[in-house]
C-alpha positions as CSV (number, residue, x, y, z in Angstrom):
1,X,2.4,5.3,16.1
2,X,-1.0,6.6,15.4
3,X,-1.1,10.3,15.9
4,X,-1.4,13.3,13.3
5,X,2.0,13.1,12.4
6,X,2.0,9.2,11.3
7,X,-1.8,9.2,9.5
8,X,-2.2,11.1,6.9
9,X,-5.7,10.4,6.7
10,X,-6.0,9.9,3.1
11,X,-7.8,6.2,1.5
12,X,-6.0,3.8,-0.5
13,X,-7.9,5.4,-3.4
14,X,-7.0,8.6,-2.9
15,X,-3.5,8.0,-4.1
16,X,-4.8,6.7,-7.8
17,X,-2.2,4.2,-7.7
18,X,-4.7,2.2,-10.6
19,X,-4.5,4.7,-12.8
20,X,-0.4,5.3,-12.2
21,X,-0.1,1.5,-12.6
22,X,-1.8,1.0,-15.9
23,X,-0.1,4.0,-17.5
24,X,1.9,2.8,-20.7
25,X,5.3,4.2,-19.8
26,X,5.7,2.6,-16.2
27,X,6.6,-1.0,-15.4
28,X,5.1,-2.2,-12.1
29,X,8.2,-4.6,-10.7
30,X,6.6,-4.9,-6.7
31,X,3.5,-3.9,-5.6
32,X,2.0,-5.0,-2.2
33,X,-0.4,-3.5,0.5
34,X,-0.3,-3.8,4.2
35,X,-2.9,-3.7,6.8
36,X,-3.1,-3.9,10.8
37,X,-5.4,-3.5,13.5
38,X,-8.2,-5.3,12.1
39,X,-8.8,-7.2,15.5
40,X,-10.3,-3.1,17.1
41,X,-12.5,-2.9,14.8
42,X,-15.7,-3.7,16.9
43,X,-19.4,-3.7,16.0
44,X,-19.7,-0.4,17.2
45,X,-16.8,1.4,15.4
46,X,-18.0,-0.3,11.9
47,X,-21.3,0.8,12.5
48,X,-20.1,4.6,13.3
49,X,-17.1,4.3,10.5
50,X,-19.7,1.9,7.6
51,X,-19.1,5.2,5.1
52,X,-15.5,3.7,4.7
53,X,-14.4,0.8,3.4
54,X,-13.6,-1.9,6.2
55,X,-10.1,-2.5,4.3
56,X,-9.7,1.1,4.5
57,X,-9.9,1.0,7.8
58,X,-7.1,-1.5,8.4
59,X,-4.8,-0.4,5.3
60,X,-1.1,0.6,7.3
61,X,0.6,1.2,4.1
62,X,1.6,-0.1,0.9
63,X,5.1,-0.4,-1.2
64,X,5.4,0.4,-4.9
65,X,8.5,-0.2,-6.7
66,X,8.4,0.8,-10.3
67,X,10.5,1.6,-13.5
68,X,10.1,4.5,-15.9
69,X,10.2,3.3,-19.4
């Protein structure tokens, strides 16, 4: 599941989904975030990976389900 294909490489934050969820003309109906793997994060690979954000690191994905107004 995890090769170059799969991960797109890009952080939660990347996607500005904040700034598309407070905008006046959508209405936010479902909203959650998923995360795996957080039992391989070792010592080691936070120490090497500490520039990004340990939730980050475990995010798999999130689902937005949203209406235009």
């Amino acid at each position: 599941m995890i090769n170059s294909d799969h991960v797109n490489g890009k952080t939660f934050q990347e996607y500005n989904l904040d700034k598309f969820m407070r905008a006046s003309d959508i209405e936010v109906i479902n909203f959650s975030r998923s995360y795996e793997g957080e039992s391989f994060l070792t010592e080691e690979i936070l120490r090497e990976l500490q520039h990004i954000k340990r939730e980050d690191l475990i995010s798999h994905g999130f689902e937005l389900l949203f209406k235009i107004e």
